[in-house]
N, C-alpha and C positions, 0 to 999 in steps of 0.2 A: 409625258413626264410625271405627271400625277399619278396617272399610274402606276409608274415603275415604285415612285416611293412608295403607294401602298402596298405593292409587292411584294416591296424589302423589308417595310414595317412589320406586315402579317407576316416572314420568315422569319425576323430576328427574335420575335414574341414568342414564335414556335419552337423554333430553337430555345428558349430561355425557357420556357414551362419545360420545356424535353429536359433538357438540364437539368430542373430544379428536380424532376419528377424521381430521375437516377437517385437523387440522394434523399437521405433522412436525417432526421435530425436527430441528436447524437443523443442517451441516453442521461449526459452530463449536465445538458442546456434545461437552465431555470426554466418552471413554469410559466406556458408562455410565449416561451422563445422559440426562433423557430432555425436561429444556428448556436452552435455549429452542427455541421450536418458532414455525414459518413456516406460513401456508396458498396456498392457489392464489391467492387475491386480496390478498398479502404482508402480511398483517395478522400480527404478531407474537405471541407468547403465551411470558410470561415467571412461572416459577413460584420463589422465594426463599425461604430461613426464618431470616427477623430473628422472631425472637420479643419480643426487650423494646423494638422499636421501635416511635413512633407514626407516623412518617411515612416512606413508601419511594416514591420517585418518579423516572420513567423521565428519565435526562436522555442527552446524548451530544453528536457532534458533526454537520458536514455530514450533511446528510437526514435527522438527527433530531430537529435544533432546534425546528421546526414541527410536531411527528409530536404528536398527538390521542392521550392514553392516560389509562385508567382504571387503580385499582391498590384491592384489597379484600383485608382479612384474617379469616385462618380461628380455631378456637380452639386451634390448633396454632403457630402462630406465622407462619402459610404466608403470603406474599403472593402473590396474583397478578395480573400489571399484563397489560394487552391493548391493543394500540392501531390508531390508523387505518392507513391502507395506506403501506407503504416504497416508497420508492425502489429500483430494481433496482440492485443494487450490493452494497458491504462497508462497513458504518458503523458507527461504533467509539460505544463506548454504555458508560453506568455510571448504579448508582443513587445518589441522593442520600437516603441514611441518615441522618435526624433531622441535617442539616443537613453530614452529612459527607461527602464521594467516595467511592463501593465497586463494587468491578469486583463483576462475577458468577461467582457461585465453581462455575457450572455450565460455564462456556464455558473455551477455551484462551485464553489473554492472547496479543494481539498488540503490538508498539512502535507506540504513535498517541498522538498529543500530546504529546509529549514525556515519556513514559513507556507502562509495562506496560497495556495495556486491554484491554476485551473488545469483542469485535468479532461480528455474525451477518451471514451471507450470505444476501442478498436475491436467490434465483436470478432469472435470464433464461428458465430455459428451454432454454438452450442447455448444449453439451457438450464444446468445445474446450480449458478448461480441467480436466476432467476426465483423472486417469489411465487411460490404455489401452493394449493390448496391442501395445505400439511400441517399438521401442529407444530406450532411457534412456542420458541425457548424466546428469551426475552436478555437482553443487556441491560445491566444494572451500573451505575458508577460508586465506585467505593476509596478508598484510602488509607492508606496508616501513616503515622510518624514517625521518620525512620532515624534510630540513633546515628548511623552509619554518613548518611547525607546531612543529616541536624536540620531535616526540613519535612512538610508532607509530601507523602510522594504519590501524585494518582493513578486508577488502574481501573481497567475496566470488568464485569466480569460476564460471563456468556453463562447462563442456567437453563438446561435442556427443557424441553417439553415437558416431562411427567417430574419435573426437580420436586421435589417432598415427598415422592413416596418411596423412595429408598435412598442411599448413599450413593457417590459418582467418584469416580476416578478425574482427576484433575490434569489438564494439559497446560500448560505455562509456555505463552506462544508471547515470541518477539519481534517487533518488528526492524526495517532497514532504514538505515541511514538518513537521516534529514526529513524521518517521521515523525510522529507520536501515538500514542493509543488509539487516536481516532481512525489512522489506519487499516485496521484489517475491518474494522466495522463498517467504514463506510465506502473506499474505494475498493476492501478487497471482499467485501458481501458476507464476511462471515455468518451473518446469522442466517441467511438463507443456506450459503452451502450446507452449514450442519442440518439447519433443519429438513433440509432435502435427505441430506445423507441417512439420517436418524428413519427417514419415512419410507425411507427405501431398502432399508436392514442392510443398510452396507457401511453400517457404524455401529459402535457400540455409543448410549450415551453416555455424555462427558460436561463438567463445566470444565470453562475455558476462561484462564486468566490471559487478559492482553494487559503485559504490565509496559510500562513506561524505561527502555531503552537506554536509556543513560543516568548514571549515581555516581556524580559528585557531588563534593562537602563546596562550601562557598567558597574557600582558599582552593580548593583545586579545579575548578570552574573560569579560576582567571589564567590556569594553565592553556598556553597554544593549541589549540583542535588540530591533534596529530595523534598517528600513532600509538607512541608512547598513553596519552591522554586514554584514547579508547581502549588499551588494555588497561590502564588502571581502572576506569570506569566498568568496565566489565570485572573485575576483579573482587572491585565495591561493593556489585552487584549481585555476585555469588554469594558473599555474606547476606546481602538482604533478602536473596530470595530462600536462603538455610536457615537462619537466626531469626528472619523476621515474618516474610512473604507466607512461605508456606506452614506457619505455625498457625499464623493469621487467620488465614484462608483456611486449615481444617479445624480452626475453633470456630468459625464464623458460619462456615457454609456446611451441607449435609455431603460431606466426602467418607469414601472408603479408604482415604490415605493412601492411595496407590497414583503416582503422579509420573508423566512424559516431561518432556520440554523439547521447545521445539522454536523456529526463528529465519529469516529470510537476512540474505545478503548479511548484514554486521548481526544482526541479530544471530544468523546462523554461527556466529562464531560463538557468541554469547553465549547460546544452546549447547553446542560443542562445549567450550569450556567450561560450563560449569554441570554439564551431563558427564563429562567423563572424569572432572575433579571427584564426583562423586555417585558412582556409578551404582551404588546400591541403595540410592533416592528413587533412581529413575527406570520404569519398566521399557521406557522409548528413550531412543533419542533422534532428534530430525532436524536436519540442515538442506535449508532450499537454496541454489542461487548462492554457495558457501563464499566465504572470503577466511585467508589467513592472515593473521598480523602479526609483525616482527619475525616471520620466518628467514631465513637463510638460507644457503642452496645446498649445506652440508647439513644444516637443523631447519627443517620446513616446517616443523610443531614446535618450535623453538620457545612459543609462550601458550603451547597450547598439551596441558598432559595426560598422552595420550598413551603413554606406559600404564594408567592406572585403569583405562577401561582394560586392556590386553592382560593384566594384571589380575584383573575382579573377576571375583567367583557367581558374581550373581549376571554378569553378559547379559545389558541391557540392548534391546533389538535397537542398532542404528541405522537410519537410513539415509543417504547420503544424495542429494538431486540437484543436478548442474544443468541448466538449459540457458 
């Protein structure tokens, strides 16, 4: 009988190093920590210690609504949830603690939903946003005060590798829904992509405004988050970024005046709308992951005018990317 338990002990250990060994830990997890952890076939493994809780349960957003996960406690207080295979991507996750929202106190908090979350990387495979041994452009934070919101409004700005020795053409990049600036800098790697890009000659250099997403005034901020709302807000914002933004930005910064815009999900409408309000601003225009608002099935650009790019003599390159 002694035996046999050592038998089952030394298989169950074996088993459990074998397990652990498939996964890694995720690229998101604080220094340190050693979940949450990712395997080759992106199946997740998330390890917590709610001790006096009875229920801990994986929830999140996009690509984790659907996600298949099991969740078992130890006599430690340890949960650990496992689930079916992710989406290749960055999806922002929290658990539900006996009926309450709780970020994971193992991973860095990213801004998704409209507030702090936790967020794991679903690699690709690939290596482009990875740091490498390339000349680094640097992020700076900056600001104006803008008449149109009656408040400061902050922004971030991306400056290429060689920025002072000559002029740069400006890209005005926005991000989606229930972000903020911090965004593309830190879930979505911006500063390495370019700098990779830049090092690889498959870019021209660029600075890069990541401005801040929504512009309203304090009375229109107590307006309902709808619709209606986000095109005003985007509307606002056409003005700040003609009247104020990009006046701003080439008094301030070493630009050639020649400026893109560009934007993900809500932002990509943003980009849209205010690239083709006024098309001979911009030498690009770029909508990723696009969304339309207040369209109709007889007017689908119903708030968005798109007579005036098809109209313009100057036919700024759009590129338009739905995945």
């Amino acid at each position: 009988m002694q035996s046999f338990k050592i038998i089952t002990s030394i298989l169950v250990l074996s088993s459990t190093l074998l397990f652990s060994q498939n996964y890694k830990t995720s690229s998101t997890a604080k220094a340190g920590k050693e979940f949450p952890k990712i395997n080759k076939d992106r199946k997740a493994l998330f390890k917590v210690n709610f001790p006096d809780a009875k229920s801990v349960i994986l929830e999140g957003g996009d690509g984790m609504q659907k996600l298949a996960s099991t969740s078992s406690k130890d006599k430690y207080g340890n949960w650990q949830i496992t689930t079916s295979s992710l989406e290749i991507g960055f999806p922002y996750y929290w658990f539900n603690v006996d009926g309450k929202r709780t970020n994971d106190p193992n991973t860095e908090l990213y801004f998704g939903y409209g507030q702090p979350t936790s967020g794991i990387e679903v690699p690709s495979g690939e290596d482009f946003f990875f740091e490498k041994n390339v000349k680094h452009g640097k992020i700076v934070d900056d600001s104006l005060d803008s008449e149109i919101t009656k408040g400061k409004r902050n922004f971030k700005v991306y400056l290429p590798p060689n920025y002072g020795t000559k002029k740069f053409p400006v890209l005005y990049l926005y991000h989606g829904t229930g972000e903020d600036i911090t965004g593309w800098e830190k879930q979505g790697y911006i500063g390495n992509i370019l700098d990779n890009l830049f090092s690889d000659k498959k870019a021209e250099e660029m600075i890069v405004v990541l401005d801040y997403g929504v512009a309203l005034n304090p009375e229109q901020e107590k307006l309902p988050d709808d619709y209606p709302r986000t095109v005003l807000s985007t509307k606002n914002l056409e003005k700040i970024v003609v009247d104020e933004l990009i006046p701003y930005i080439n008094k301030k910064y070493k630009t050639n005046k020649k400026q893109a815009i560009a934007g993900l999900s809500r932002g990509s409408y943003q980009a849209m709308f205010i690239g083709v309000d006024y098309p001979e601003l911009f030498s690009a225009i770029g909508s990723f992951s696009p969304v339309i608002y207040e369209g109709t099935e007889s007017q689908p650009f119903k708030e968005l005018p798109i007579d005036n790019l098809l109209k313009s003599k100057s036919k700024p390159f759009f590129f338009y990317g739905n995945w």
